[in-house]
C-alpha positions, 0 to 999 in steps of 0.5 A: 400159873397152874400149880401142883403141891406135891406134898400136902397133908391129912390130919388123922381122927377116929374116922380115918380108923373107924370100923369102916376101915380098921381090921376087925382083930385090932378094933380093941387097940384102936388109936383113941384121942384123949384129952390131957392136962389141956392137950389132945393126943392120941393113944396107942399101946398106952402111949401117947402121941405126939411127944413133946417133951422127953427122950425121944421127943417129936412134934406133931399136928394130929389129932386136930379136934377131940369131940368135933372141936379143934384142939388147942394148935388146931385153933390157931389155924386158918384151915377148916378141920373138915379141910384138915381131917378131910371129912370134907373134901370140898372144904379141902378144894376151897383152901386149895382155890384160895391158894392158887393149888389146882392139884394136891397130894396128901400125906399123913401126919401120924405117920411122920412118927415111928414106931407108933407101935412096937406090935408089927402086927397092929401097925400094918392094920394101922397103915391099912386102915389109912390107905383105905380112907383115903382110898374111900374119901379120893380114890382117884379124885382129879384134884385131890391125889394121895400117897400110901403108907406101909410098915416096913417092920413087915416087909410081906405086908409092905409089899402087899399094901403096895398093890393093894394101894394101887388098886385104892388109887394111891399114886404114890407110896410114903416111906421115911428116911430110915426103915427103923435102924435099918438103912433103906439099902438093906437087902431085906426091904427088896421085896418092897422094893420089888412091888413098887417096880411092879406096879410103877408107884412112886416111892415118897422118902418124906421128912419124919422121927424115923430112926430110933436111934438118932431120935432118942438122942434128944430131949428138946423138940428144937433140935430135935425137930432139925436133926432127928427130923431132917436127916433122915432124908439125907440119909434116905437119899445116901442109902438109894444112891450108895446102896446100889437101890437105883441100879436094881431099879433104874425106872424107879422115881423117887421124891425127897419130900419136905427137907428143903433143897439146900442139902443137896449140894453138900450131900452130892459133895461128900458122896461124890468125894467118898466114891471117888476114893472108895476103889483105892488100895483098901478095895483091892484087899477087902472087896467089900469095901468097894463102892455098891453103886455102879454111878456117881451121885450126880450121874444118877440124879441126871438120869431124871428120876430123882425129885427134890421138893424145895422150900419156897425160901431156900436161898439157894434155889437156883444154884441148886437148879444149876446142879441138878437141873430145872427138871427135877425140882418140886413145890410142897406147901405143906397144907394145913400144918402149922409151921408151913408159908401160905400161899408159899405157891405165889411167894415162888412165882414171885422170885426175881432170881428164878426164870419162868421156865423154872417156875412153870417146871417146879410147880407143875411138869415136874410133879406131873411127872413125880406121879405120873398125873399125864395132864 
């Protein structure tokens, strides 16, 4: 069966912010990757990342090697580091054979943690530098494909980057569930928004440390890494169906990357219940307080532009094929990071409990559709 991994990864090293790329203002504060204590990171404004332990704690599987050897959680892997940093794209379309994957599309990794700097400026020259690489090492490579990265701490830029990534070949664009502390909906993000409509990307809400508030809330990685990781894609997803995002932009198609699919039920539940006791007596007298969205959540997502990507383990799979139809359900195997399921593309095919009309849609027309691949 022919598969398509809607969400795959890159692991960053000094090329992705190599001169080549990098704008020449910000070379002096370029990300570095140092060596501590046994440990490989990278360090931005004298800061370290990934952060493990502490406030605020996240876990990432950037930078891969220091000095052209693997660090420590690269070793253990089985993918290549020319795989993972794509240094080498061919290496990269060797494990998709050896896995079945026809088509990939890659997201960042050191991006999955906000803010990576507390300087605007110097994070826009960092998404930039990114699109850039990948725009120079697949641009519009067949198999190959890639979403871009913005900063929306700099809406303008936001909005520029996005036409510029539709230029470099980019067939989607990566946001997390939150802007900051600030909520997807918020009025001023509609510039971005705006672009995206213009130039028909797709807009990607993928799992990360996105919202400062909710991550410094602890301490652990462990349940850091379940709530202040996951949740903001629920609160993505709430902020696009609540916030009246999707009425402005009815074309708009919009993919829920790596929180598995077994949120849905619960967050299509509690929203609709809200909804329908939002226009009650409290709306006739503060009219704020009335409902921003015009549908229901359910009626959006069977408009047909909303993707959730599942887990190849969700138990729930099919009742939630059942809510939302097979149409709109997406395969992510999560490539190279550590705690992904190889060959989790034939797992799926495996499953006696899904249908073969199911299985072909979730693996290959309905990212076909995502990103308007037109196979």
């Amino acid at each position: 069966m022919r598969l398509i991994d809607a969400d795959g990864h890159l692991e960053e090293s000094p090329a992705t912010f190599s001169d080549q790329y990098l704008d020449p203002a910000f070379r002096p504060q370029r990300p570095r990757v140092v060596a501590m204590d046994g440990m490989i990171y990278w360090m931005i404004d004298e800061q370290l990342f990934p952060r493990r332990l502490g406030r605020g704690c996240h876990n990432l599987g950037t930078p891969a090697s220091f000095n052209g050897k693997p660090s420590p959680h690269a070793s253990k892997k089985v993918d290549t580091l020319p795989s993972m940093e794509l240094s080498d794209v061919g290496s990269r379309l060797q494990a998709m054979d050896e896995e079945g994957i026809s088509i990939q599309v890659i997201y960042p990794t050191l991006f999955l943690a906000y803010p990576l700097s507390s300087n605007p400026l110097l994070l826009t020259a960092l998404c930039s530098s990114y699109n850039r690489f990948l725009g120079d090492r697949l641009g519009k490579n067949e198999r190959v494909k890639w979403a871009a990265v913005v900063n929306l701490d700099d809406v303008p830029a936001a909005a520029h980057e996005v036409h510029e990534a539709r230029k470099l070949g980019a067939v989607a664009v990566m946001v997390l569930g939150t802007a900051g502390d600030h909520m997807l909906d918020h009025p001023r993000l509609l510039p971005f928004f705006d672009a995206l409509a213009e130039e028909d990307l797709t807009l990607a809400v993928h799992v990360g440390w996105a919202c400062p508030s909710l991550n410094n809330l602890f301490t652990h990685i462990y349940p850091s890494s379940v709530n202040a990781f996951l949740m903001p894609v629920l609160l993505g997803f709430s902020a696009l169906i609540s916030g009246g995002v999707m009425d402005r932009f009815p074309k708009l198609r919009v993919g829920f990357l790596e929180a598995g699919c077994q949120w849905i039920h619960f967050m299509v539940d509690r929203l609709d219940h809200r909804f329908k006791h939002s226009g009650n007596v409290l709306a006739d007298i503060l009219w704020e307080t009335a409902p921003k969205a015009r549908l229901s959540p359910i009626e959006y997502i069977r408009q047909g532009n909303l993707y959730f990507s599942a887990e190849v383990e969700d138990k729930l799979l099919p009742q939630v094929i059942e809510l939302v139809g097979e149409g709109q359900i997406i395969f992510g195997s999560d490539m190279p990071h550590g705690d992904r399921e190889r060959f989790a593309g034939r797992l799926l095919q495996e499953r006696k409990d899904l249908g073969d009309s199911a299985k072909e849609n979730i693996l290959w027309q309905n990212p076909s559709r995502l990103y308007e691949l037109n196979l």
